[in-house]
C-alpha positions in Angstrom: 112.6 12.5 41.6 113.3 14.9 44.5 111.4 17.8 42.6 108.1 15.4 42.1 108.2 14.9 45.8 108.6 18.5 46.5 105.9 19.9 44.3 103.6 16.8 45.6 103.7 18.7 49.0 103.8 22.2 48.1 100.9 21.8 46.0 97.8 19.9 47.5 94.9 18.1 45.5 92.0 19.5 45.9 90.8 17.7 49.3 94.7 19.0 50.4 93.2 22.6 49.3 89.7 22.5 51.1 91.8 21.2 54.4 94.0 23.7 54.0 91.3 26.3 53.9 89.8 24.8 57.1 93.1 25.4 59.2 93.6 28.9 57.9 89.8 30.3 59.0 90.1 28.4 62.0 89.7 30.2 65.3 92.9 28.9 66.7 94.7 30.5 63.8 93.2 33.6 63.6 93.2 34.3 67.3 97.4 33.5 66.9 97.6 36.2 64.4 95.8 39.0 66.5 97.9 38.3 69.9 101.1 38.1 66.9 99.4 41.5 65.7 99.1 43.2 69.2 102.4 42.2 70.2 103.9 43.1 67.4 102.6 46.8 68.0 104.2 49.7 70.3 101.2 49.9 72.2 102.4 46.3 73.5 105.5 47.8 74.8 104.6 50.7 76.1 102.1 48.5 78.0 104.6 46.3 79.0 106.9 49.5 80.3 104.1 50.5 82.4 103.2 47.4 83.6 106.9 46.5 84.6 107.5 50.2 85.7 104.6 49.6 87.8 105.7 46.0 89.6 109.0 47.5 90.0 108.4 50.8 92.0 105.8 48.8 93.8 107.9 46.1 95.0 110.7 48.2 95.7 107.8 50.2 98.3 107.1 53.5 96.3 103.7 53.1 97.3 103.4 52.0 100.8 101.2 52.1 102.7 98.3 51.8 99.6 100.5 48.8 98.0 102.0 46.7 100.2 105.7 45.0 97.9 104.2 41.3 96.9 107.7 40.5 95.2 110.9 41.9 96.8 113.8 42.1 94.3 114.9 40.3 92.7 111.4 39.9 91.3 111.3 36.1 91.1 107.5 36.4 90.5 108.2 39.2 87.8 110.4 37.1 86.0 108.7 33.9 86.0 105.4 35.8 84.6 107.5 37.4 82.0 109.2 33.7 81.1 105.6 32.4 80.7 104.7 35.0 78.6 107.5 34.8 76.7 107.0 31.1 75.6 103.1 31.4 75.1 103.7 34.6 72.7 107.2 32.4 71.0 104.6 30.1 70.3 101.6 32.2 69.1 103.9 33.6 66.8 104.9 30.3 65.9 101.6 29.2 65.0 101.1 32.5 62.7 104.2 31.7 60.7 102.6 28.1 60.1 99.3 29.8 59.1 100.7 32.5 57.1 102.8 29.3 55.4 99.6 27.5 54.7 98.3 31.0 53.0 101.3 31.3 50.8 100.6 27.0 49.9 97.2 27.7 49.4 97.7 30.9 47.0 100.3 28.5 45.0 97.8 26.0 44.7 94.9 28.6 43.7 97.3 29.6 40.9 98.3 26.2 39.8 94.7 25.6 39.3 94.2 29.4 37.5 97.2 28.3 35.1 96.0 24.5 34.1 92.5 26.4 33.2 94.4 28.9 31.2 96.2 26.1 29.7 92.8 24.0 29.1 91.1 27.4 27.6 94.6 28.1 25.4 93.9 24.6 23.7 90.3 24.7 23.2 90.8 28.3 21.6 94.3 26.5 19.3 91.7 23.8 18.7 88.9 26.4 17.7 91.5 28.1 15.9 92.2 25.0 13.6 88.9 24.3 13.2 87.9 27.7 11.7 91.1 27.6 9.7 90.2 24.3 8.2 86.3 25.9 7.7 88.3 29.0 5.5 90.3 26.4 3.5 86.8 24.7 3.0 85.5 28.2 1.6 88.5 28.9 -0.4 88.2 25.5 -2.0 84.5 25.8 -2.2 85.0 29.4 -3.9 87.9 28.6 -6.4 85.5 25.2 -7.4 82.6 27.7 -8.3 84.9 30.3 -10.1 86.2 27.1 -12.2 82.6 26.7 -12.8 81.6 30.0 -13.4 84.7 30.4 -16.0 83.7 27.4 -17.5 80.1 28.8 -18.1 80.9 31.3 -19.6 83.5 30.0 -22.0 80.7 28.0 -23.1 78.9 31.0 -23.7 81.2 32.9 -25.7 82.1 29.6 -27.8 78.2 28.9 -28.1 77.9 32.5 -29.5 
């Protein structure tokens, strides 16, 4: 019972499949997986290293007079930003895992459907199959019925001469 339930979900009918195709090209979705993408690269962090360098050297006055320090240690602004950015990317990567899940359901579902039309196109070709073995039987008959005849013929001939 549990494993009808479970291959219920993990493999949609065919509305399922076309709203499961809507959230994966949706723009929410693929704008998840490019901020996922760019923060998972080293440009991000070597971004981040400057950025940080930058807010800390500044704050701790390395370039008065041109930059006055907008957050004296112990960088309450600094951290709150990074705590922000911290959740929004947790979740952006979040929603990619969701989308990259609804890939993987979607490609199960493709491939379910791929294997019932094999299995359709494997019968019709066992059903062909038959047919044109019962069509050979038909000919064999058909050709053992006319050599009876054409033995018989020409016994009749050689008795008639």
């Amino acid at each position: 019972m549990q494993q009808t339930v479970k291959k219920e979900i993990s493999h949609p009918s065919s509305l399922q499949a076309n709203h499961l195709l809507q959230n994966l090209h949706s723009f929410e979705g693929q704008l998840a997986d490019i901020i996922t993408a760019w923060a998972g690269s080293m440009w991000f962090v070597y971004l981040h290293v400057l950025w940080y360098g930058f807010w800390i050297t500044a704050n701790f006055g390395l370039y008065d007079p041109f930059i006055k320090s907008f957050d004296p240690f112990p960088f309450g602004l600094l951290t709150m930003i990074v705590s922000l950015e911290a959740i929004f990317l947790a979740t952006f990567i979040m929603i990619s895992q969701n989308r990259h899940a609804l890939v993987e359901t979607f490609r199960e579902f493709e491939e379910e459907q791929e294997q019932k039309e094999e299995e359709i196109q494997q019968e019709e070709l066992e059903k062909d199959v038959v047919d044109i073995q019962k069509d050979l039987d038909d000919i064999k008959q058909a050709i053992t019925f006319i050599q009876q005849k054409v033995s018989n013929v020409e016994k009749n001939k050689i008795n008639l001469s």
